[in-house]
Every structure is written in C-alpha cells, then in structure tokens.
N, CA and C of each residue as an Amber inpcrd file, in Angstrom:
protein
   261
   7.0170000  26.6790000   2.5680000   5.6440000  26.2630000   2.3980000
   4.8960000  26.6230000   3.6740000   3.5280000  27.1040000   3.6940000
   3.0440000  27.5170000   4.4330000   1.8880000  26.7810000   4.4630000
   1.6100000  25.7560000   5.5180000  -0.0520000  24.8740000   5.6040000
  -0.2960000  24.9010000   7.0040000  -1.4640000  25.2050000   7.1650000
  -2.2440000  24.5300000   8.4740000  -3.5150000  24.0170000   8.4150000
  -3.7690000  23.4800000   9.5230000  -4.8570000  22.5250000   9.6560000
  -4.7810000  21.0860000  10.5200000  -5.5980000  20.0710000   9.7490000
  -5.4840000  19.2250000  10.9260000  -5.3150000  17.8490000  10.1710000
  -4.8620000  16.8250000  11.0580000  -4.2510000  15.8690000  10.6060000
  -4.4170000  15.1430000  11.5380000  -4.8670000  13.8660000  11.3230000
  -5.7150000  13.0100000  12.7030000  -5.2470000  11.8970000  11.7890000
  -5.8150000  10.6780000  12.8080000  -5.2600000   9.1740000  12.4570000
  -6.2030000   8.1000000  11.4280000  -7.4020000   9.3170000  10.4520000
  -8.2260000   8.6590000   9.8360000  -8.4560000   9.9940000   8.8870000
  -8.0430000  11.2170000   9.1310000  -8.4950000  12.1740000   8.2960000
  -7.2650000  13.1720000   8.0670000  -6.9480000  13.1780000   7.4240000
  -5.8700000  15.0000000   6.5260000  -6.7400000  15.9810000   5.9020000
  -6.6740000  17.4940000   6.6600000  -7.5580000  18.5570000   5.7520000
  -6.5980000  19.6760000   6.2050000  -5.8330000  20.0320000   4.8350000
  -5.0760000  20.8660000   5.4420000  -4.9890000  22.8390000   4.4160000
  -4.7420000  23.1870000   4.4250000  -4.5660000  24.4080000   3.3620000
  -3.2290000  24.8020000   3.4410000  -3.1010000  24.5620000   2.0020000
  -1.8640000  25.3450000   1.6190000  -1.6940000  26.8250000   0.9870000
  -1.2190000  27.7550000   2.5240000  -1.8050000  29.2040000   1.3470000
  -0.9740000  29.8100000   0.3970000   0.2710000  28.9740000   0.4740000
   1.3000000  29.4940000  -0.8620000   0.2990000  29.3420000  -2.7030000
  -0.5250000  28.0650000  -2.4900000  -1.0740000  27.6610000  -3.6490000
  -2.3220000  28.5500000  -3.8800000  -2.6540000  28.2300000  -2.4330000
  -3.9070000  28.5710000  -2.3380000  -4.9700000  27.5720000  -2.4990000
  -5.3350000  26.2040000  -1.9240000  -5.8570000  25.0630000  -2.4120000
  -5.6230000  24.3200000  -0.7960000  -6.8800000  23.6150000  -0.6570000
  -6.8920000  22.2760000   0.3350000  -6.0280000  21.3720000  -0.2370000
  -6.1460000  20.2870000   0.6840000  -5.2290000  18.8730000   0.2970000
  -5.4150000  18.3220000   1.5570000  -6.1300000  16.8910000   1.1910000
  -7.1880000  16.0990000   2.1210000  -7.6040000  14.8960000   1.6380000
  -7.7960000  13.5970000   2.9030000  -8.4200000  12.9670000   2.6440000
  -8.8270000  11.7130000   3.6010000  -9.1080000  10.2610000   3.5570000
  -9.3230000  10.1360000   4.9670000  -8.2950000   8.2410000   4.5890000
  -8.2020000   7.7220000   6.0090000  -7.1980000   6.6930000   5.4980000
  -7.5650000   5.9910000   7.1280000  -7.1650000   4.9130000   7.3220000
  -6.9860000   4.1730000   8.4070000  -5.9290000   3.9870000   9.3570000
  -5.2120000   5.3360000   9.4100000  -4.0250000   5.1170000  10.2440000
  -2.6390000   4.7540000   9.8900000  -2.7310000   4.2400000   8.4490000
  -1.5370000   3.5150000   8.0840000  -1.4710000   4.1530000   6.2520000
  -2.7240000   3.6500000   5.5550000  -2.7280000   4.0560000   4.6280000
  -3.7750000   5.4380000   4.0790000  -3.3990000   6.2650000   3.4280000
  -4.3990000   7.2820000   3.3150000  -4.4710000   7.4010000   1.6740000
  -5.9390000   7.7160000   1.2520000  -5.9370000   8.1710000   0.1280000
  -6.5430000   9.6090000   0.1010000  -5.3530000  10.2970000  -0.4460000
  -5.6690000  12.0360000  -0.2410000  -6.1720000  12.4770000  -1.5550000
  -6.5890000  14.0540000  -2.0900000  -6.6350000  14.9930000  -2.9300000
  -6.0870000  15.6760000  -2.9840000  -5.5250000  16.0890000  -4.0620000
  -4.9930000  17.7620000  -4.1190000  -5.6510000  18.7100000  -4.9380000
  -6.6890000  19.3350000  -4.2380000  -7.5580000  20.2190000  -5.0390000
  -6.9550000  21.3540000  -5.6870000  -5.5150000  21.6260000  -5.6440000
  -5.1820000  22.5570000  -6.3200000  -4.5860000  22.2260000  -7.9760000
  -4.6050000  20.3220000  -7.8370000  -3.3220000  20.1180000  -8.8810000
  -5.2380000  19.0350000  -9.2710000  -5.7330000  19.2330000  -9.1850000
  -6.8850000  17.8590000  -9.3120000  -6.5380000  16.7940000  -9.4620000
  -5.7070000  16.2730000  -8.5190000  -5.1790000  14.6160000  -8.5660000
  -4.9880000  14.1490000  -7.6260000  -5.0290000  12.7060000  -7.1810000
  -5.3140000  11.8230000  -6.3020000  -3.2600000  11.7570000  -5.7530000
  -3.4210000  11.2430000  -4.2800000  -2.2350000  11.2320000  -3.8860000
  -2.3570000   9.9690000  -2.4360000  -1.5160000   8.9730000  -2.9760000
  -1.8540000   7.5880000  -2.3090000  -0.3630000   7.8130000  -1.3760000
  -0.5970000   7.6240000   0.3210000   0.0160000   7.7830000   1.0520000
  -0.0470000   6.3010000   2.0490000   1.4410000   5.8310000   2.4490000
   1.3040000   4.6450000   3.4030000   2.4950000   5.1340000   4.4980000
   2.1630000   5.0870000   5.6820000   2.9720000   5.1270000   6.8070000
   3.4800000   4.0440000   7.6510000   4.5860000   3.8990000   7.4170000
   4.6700000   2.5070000   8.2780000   6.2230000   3.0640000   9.3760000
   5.2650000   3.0710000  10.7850000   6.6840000   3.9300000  11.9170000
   6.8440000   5.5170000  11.2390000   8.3790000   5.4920000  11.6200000
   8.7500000   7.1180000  10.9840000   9.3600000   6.7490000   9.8990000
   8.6920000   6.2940000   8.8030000   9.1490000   6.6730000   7.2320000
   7.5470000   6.4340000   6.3830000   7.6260000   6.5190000   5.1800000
   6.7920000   6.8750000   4.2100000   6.5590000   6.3050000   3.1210000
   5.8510000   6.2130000   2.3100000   6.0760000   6.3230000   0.9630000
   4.6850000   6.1530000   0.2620000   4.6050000   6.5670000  -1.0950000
   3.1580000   6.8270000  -1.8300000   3.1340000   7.2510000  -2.9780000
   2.0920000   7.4260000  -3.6370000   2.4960000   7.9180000  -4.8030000
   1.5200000   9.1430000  -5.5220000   2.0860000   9.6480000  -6.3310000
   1.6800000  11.1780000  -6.7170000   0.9800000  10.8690000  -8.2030000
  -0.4280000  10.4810000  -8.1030000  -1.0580000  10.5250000  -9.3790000
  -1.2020000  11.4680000 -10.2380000  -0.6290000  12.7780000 -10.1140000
  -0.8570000  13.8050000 -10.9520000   0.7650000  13.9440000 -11.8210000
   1.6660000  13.3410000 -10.9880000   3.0000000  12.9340000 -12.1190000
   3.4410000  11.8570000 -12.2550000   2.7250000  10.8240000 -11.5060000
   2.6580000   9.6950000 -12.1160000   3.8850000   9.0980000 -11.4980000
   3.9240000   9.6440000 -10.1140000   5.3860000   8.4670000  -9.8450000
   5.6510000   8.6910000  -8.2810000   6.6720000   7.8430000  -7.8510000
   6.7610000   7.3800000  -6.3450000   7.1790000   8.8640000  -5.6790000
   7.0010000   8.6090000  -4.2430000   8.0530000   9.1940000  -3.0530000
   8.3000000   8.2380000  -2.2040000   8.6610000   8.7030000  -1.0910000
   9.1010000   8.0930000   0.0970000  10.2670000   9.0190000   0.7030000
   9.9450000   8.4260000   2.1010000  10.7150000   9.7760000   2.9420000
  10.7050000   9.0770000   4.5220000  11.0340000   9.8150000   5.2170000
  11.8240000   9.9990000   7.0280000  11.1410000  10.9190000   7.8500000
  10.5400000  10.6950000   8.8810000  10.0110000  11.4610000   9.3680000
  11.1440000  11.5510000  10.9240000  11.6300000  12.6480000  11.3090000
  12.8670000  12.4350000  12.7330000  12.3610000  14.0600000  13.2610000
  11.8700000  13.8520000  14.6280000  11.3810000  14.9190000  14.9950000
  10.1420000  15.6450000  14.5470000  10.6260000  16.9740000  14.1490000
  10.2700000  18.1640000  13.3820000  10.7720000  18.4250000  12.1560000
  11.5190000  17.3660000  12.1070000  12.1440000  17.2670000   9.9900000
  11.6000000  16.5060000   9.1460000  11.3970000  16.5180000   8.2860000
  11.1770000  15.4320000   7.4840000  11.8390000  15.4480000   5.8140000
  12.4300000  14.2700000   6.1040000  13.4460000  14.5450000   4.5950000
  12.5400000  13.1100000   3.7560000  12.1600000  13.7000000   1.8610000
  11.5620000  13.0880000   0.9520000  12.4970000  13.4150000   0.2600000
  12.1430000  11.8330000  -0.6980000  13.0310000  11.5900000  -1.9870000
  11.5300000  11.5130000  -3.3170000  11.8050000  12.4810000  -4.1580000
  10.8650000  12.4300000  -5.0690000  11.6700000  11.9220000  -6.6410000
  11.2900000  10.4620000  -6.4710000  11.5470000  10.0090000  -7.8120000
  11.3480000  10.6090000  -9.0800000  10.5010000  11.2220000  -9.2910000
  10.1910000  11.8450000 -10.5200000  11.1150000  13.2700000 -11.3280000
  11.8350000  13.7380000  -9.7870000  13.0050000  14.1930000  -9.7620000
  14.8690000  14.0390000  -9.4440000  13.9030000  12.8640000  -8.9100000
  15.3260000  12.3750000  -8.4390000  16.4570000  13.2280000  -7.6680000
  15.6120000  13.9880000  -6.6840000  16.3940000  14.5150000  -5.7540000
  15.4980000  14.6190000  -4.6540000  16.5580000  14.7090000  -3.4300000
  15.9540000  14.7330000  -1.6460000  15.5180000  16.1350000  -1.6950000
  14.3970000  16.1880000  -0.5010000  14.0560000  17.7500000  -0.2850000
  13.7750000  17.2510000   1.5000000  14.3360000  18.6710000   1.9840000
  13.9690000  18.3950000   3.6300000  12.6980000  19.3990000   3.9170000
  12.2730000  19.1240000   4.7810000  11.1630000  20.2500000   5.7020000
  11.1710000  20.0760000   7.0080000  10.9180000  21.2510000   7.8710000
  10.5860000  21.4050000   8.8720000   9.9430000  21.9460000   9.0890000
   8.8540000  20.9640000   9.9060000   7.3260000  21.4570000  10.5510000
   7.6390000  21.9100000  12.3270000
C-alpha cells in the first residue's frame, strides 16, 4: 500500500495512490471519525496508547490492532484474519 500525507492529533488527510482516493477526517486525539472517499463510507477510529480499534461502516464490522514501532499488526473481523504493515 502506498499513502502519504498527514496525520496530526485532531486531523487525518491522507491519499492512497494504489486506489486512487483520499481518506480523512478530524477526531480529538483519541477518537476519530474518518471517510473513505474511495469506498463512500464512514470509518470510526479510537486510540487508546499503542493499540486500536474501530469500525468499518462500509462492511459493517469491527477491527482492532497494535501499533510497535514502525509495524502495525490488525485483526479484521469481517475476515477473520491478522494483516501486518509497515510504515
């Protein structure tokens, strides 16, 4: 996956150019409510320390994940399998 952009402690605006589509939105530090203009659906994000979790209104179901370093490993319920990344 290929995104850049910026990501601050009240705002996410980022581009993804594999899709080709933003994905953004603004939150208070802890909780964020984003967009995904490529999929047109809302995406509810809460951070609490280095882990995660939120949920994906366009399939209708949880994540949650680990943030350690430059990795970050998610569990997407809707598949029911882990996926890692490194930023």
């Amino acid at each position: 996956m290929s995104v850049d952009g910026a990501v601050q402690s009240s705002k996410v605006d980022v581009y993804d150019y594999v899709r080709g589509c933003h994905f953004g939105g603004s939150g208070d530090g802890v909780s964020f409510d984003l967009y995904d203009y490529g999929e047109s659906h809302h995406v509810e994000l809460t951070l609490s320390g280095n882990r995660f979790e939120g949920f994906d209104y366009g399939s209708s179901s949880h994540f949650s994940g680990e943030i350690s370093g430059t990795e970050i490993s998610l569990y997407d319920y809707e598949k029911g399998d882990h996926f890692n990344y490194r930023i």
